[in-house]
Structure formats: structure tokens, C-alpha cells
C-alpha positions in Angstrom: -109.4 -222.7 19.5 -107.3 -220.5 21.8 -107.1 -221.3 25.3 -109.5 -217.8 26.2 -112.3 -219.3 24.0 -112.2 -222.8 26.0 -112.5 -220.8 29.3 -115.4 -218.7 27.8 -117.1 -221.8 27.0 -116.5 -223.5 30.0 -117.7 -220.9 32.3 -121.3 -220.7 30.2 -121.7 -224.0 30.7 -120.7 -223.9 34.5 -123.6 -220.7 34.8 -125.9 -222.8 33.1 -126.0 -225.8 35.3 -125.6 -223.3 38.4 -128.7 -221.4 37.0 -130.5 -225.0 36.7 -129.4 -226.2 40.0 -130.5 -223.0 41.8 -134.4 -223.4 39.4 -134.4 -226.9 41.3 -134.5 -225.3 44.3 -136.3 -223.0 44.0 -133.9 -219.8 45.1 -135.1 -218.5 41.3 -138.4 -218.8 39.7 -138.3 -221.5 36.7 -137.9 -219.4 33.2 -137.4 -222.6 31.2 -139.0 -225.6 30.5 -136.5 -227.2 29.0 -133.9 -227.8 31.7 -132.6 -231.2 30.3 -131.7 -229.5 26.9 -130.0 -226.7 28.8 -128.2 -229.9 31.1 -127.2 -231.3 27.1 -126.1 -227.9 26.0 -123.8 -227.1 28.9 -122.2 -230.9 28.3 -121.6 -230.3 24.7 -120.2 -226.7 25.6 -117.9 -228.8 28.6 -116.9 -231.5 25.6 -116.3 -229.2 22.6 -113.9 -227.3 25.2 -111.7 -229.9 25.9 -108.4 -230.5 24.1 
């Protein structure tokens, strides 16, 4: 995996939480029900993208 591909993934996973955080909040209107699978898909994204 080249180092491009692990920054890629990293930064989806970094706009998913942000988009989760800011759906907490409620600065956007909730879109998903499924915010603790989105939190375990940004994690897996953060782990695959480590060395």
C-alpha cells in the first residue's frame, strides 16, 4: 500500500467522524442511523492504514 493510499484512507476516516461529531450536535441534520457502524468503519479505515 503506497504511502498516498494510507493518507487517502486516513482522511475518509477523519471526515467521517467530523461528519458524526458535527450530526451530534446538531450543526447538520442526522442522514444516518447508523452512526456506531460509521464510528467502526472509520477505525478499521485508521487500523488497515497503519504500517
Amino acid at each position: 500500500m503506497t504511502r498516498r493510499t494510507r493518507n487517502i484512507l486516513r482522511l475518509v476516516s477523519v471526515i467521517i467522524v467530523l461528519a458524526l461529531v458535527l450530526m451530534e450536535l446538531g450543526v447538520i441534520p442526522q442522514v444516518v442511523n447508523f452512526k456506531f457502524w460509521f464510528m467502526v468503519v472509520a477505525y478499521a479505515l485508521v487500523l488497515v492504514s497503519v504500517k
